[in-house]
NUPA-477012 format. One record per residue (C-alpha): residue in three letters; z, y, x. Coordinates in steps of 0.1 Angstrom, whole numbers, plus 5000, padded with zeros to 4 digits. Layout:
BEGIN
+-------+------+------+------+
: kelum :   pz :   py :   px :
+-------+------+------+------+
:   ALA :    Z :    Y :    X :
...
+-------+------+------+------+
END
This chain:
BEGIN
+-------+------+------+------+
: kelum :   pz :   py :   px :
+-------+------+------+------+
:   UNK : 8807 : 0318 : 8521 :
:   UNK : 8772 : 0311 : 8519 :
:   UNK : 8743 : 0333 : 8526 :
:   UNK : 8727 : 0351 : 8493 :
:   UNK : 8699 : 0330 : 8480 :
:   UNK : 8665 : 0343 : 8473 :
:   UNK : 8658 : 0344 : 8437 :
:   UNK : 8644 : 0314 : 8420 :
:   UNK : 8623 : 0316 : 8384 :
:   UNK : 8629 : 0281 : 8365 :
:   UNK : 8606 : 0272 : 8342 :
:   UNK : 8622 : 0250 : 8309 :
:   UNK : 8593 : 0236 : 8300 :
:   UNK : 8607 : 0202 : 8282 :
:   UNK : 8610 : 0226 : 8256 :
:   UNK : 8589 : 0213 : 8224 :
:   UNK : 8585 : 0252 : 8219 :
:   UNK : 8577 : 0259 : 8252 :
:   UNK : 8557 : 0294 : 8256 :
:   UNK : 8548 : 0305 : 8294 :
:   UNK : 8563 : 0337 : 8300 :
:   UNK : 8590 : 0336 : 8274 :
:   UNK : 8606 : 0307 : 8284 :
:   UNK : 8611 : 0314 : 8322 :
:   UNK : 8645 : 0319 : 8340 :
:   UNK : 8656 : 0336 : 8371 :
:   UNK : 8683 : 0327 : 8391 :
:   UNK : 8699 : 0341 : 8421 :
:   UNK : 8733 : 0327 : 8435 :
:   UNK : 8751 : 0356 : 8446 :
:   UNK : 8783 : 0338 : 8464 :
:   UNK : 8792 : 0303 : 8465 :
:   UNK : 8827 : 0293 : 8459 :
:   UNK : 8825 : 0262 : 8466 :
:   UNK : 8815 : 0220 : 8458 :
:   UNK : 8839 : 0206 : 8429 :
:   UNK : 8821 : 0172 : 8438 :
:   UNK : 8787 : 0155 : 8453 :
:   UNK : 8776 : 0121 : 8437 :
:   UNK : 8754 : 0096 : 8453 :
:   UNK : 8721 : 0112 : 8447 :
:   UNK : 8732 : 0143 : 8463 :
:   UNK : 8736 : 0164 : 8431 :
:   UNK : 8766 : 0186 : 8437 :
:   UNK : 8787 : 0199 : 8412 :
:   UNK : 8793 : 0235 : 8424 :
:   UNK : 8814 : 0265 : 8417 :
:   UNK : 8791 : 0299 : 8422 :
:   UNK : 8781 : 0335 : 8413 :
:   UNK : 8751 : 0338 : 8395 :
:   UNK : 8730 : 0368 : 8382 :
:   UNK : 8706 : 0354 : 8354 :
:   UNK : 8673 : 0371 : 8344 :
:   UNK : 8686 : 0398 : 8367 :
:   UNK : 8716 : 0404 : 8343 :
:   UNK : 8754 : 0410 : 8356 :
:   UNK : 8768 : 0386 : 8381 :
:   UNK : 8788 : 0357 : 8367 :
:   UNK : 8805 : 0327 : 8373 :
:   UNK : 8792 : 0292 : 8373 :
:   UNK : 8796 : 0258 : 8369 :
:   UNK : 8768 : 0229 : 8370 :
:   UNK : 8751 : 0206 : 8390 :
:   UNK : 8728 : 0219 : 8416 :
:   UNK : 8700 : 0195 : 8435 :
:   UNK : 8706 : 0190 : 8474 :
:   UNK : 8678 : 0224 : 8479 :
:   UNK : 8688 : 0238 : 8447 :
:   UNK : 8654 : 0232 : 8429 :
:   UNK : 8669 : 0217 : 8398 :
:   UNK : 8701 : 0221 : 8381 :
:   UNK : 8716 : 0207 : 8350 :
:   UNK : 8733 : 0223 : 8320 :
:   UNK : 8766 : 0243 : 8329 :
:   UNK : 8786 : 0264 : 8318 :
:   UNK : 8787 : 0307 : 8332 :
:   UNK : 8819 : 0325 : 8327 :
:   UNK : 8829 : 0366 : 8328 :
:   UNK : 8855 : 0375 : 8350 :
:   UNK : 8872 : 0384 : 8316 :
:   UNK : 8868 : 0342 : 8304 :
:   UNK : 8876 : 0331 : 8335 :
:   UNK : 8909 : 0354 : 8339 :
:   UNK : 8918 : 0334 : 8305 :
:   UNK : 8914 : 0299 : 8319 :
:   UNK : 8931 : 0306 : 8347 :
:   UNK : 8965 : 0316 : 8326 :
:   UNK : 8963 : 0292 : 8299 :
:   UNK : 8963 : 0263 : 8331 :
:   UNK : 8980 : 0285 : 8350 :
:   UNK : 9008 : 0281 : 8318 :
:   UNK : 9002 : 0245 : 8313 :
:   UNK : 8999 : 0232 : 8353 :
:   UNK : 8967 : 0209 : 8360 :
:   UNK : 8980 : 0173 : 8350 :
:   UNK : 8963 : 0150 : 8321 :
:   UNK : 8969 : 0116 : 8309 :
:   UNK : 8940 : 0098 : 8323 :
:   UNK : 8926 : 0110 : 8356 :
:   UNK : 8898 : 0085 : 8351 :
:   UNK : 8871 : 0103 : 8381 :
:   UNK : 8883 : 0081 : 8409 :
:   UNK : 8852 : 0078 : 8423 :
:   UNK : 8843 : 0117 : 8427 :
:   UNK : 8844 : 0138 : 8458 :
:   UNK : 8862 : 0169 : 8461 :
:   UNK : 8860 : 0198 : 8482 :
+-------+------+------+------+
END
């Protein structure tokens, strides 16, 4: 497990509606799980708990920068929604008809 991270404020300022102040995000990782995959440029796609805007812990999933400066769109689940994916696969089993991410890294 990796050490608690101190909080970071992200600011989305590519916004065309961009206001300082309103537009400003904190993060802090509370527990990472673990790296689903690194590419080349040393984005990882990781698997964490995240508080956001100092709101209830909850899971993660996105890309993350190498110092975890920048991240990319993802997607944060309740224990609750992630409970559900874990069934329905669970139910199902993990295999698809075209496992087309040859080239990815897991971990």
């Amino acid at each position: 497990m990796k050490k608690e991270e101190p909080e970071k404020l992200l600011v989305m300022e590519e916004a065309a509606d961009f206001r300082p102040g309103r537009d400003e995000i904190s993060c802090r990782i509370l527990e990472h799980i673990g790296i689903l995959r690194t590419n080349a440029s040393g984005w990882s796609r990781e698997f964490n708990v995240v508080a956001w805007n100092g709101g209830k812990p909850r899971f993660d999933i996105r890309d993350w920068s190498e110092d975890h400066s920048k991240m990319s769109k993802g997607i944060t689940l309740s224990g609750n929604e992630l409970k559900r994916i874990y069934d329905w696969v669970s139910a199902r089993g993990t295999a698809i008809s075209d496992e087309s991410e040859v080239g990815d890294t897991a971990r």
